[in-house]
C-alpha positions in Angstrom: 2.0 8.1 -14.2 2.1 4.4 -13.4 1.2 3.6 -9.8 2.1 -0.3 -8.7 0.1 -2.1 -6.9 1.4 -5.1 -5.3 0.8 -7.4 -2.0 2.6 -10.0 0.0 1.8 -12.0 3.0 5.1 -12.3 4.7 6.2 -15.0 7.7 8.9 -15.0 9.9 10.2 -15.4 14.1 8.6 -11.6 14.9 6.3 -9.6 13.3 8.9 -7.2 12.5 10.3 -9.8 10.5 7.4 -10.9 9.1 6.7 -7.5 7.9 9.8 -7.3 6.4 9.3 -10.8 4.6 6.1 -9.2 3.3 7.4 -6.2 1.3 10.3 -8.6 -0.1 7.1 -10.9 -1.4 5.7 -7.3 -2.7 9.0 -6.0 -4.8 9.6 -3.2 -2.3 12.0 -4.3 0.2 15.4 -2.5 0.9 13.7 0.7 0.9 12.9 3.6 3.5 9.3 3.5 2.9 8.0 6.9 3.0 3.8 6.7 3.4 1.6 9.2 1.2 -2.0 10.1 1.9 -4.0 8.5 -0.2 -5.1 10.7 -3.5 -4.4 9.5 -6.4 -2.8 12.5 -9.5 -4.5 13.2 -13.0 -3.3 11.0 -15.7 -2.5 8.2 -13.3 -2.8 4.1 -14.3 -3.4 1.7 -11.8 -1.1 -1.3 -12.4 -1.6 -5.0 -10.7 2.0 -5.9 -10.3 5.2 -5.4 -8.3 7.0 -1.9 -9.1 9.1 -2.8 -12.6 12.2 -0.6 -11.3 15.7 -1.5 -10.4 16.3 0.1 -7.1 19.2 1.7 -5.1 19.3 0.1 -1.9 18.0 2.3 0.4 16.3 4.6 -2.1 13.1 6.6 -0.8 9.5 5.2 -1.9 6.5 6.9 -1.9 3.5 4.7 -1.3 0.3 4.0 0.2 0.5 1.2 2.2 -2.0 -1.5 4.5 -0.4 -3.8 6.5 -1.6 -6.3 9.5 0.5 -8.3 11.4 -0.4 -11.1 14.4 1.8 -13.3 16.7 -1.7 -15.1 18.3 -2.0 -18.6 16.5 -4.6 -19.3 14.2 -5.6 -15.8 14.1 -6.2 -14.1 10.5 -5.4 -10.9 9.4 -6.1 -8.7 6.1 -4.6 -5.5 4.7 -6.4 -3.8 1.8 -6.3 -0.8 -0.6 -9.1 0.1 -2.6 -9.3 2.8 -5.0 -11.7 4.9 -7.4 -10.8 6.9 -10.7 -12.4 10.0 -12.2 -13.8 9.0 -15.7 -12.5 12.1 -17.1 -8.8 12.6 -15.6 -7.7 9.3 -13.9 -7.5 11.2 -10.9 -8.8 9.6 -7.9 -8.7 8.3 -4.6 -6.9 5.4 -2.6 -8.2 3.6 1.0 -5.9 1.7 3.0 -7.9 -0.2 5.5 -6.4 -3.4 7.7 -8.6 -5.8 10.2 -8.9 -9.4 11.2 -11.9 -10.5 8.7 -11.2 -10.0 4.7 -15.4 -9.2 4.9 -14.7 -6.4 7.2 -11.8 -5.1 5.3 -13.9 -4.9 2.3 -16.8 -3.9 3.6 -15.0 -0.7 5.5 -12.9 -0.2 1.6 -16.5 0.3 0.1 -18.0 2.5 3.0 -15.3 4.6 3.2 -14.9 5.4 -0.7 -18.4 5.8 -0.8 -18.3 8.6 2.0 -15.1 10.5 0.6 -17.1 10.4 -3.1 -19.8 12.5 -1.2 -17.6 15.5 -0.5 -15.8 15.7 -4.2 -16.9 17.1 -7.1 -15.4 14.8 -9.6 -17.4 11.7 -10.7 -15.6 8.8 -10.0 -15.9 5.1 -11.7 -16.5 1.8 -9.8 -14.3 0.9 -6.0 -11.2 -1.5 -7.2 -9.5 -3.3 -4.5 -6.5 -5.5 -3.7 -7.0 -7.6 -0.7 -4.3 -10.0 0.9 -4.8 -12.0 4.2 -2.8 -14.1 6.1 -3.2 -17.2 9.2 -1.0 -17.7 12.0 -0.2 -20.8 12.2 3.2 -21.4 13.8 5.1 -18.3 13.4 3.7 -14.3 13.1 2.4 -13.6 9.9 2.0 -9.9 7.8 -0.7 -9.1 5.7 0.2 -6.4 3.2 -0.6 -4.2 0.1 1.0 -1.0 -1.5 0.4 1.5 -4.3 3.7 2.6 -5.1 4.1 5.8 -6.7 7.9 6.1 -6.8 11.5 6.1 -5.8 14.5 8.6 -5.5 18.1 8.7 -4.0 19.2 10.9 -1.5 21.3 14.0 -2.1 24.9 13.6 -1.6 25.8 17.0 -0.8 25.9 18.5 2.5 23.2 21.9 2.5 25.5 25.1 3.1 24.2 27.9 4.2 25.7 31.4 5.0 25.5 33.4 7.8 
């Protein structure tokens, strides 16, 4: 399985909308966003690059996701996912961790990954990470980063049941 991940530091008049102008920049807008926790399945490839799908608009997608917005000028913010992989399987683990210092946001990646490793009995390779940050400077900005596992439609039918 190939799980995208992609980033984009978005602007726009709220941060609503500059959370929305950061998953265009990441390849995932027009979608209901539907967040998983963050392990990672056997047989799984980590790819740096927006999702290479054609979506439905409106589809479902599965993905882990850090995001930081801020309206206060000249104020930064940072949104991060960092990951380890079992050598054997390519299972694994992801960490979504958001702040207002990329040091911070890297430093809480590492300590985190390094805590969940300690309760696991899989041996798992070095921390990855995808960072993204973003400055105020006239309008609200949005950090962001997803893994993106997948996407779906919605059923069509209506359920029937009988009574």
């Amino acid at each position: 399985m190939k799980l995208y991940l992609s980033k984009g530091k978005g602007t726009g008049p709220t941060e609503l909308a500059s959370f929305d102008n950061a998953l265009y920049k990441a390849g995932i807008n027009n979608l209901n966003l539907l967040p998983l926790s963050s392990v990672i399945p056997p047989n799984s490839e980590i790819v740096l690059q927006k999702p290479k799908k054609k979506f439905t608009y409106g589809d479902k997608a599965y993905i882990v996701m850090s995001s930081q917005t801020t309206s206060k000028l000249n104020e930064t913010v940072c949104a991060g996912i960092g990951w380890v992989q079992s050598k054997n399987d390519k299972s694994g683990l992801f960490v979504e961790i958001h702040g207002t210092s990329k040091a911070t946001v890297k430093r809480e990646i590492i300590e985190t990954l390094n805590s969940m490793r300690k309760y696991r009995s899989k041996e798992f390779g070095k921390i990855n990470m995808v960072l993204q940050d973003a400055t105020c400077t006239k309008e609200p900005v949005c950090a962001f980063v997803s893994a993106f596992y997948q996407s779906e439609g919605w059923e069509n039918e209506v359920c029937k049941t009988s009574v």
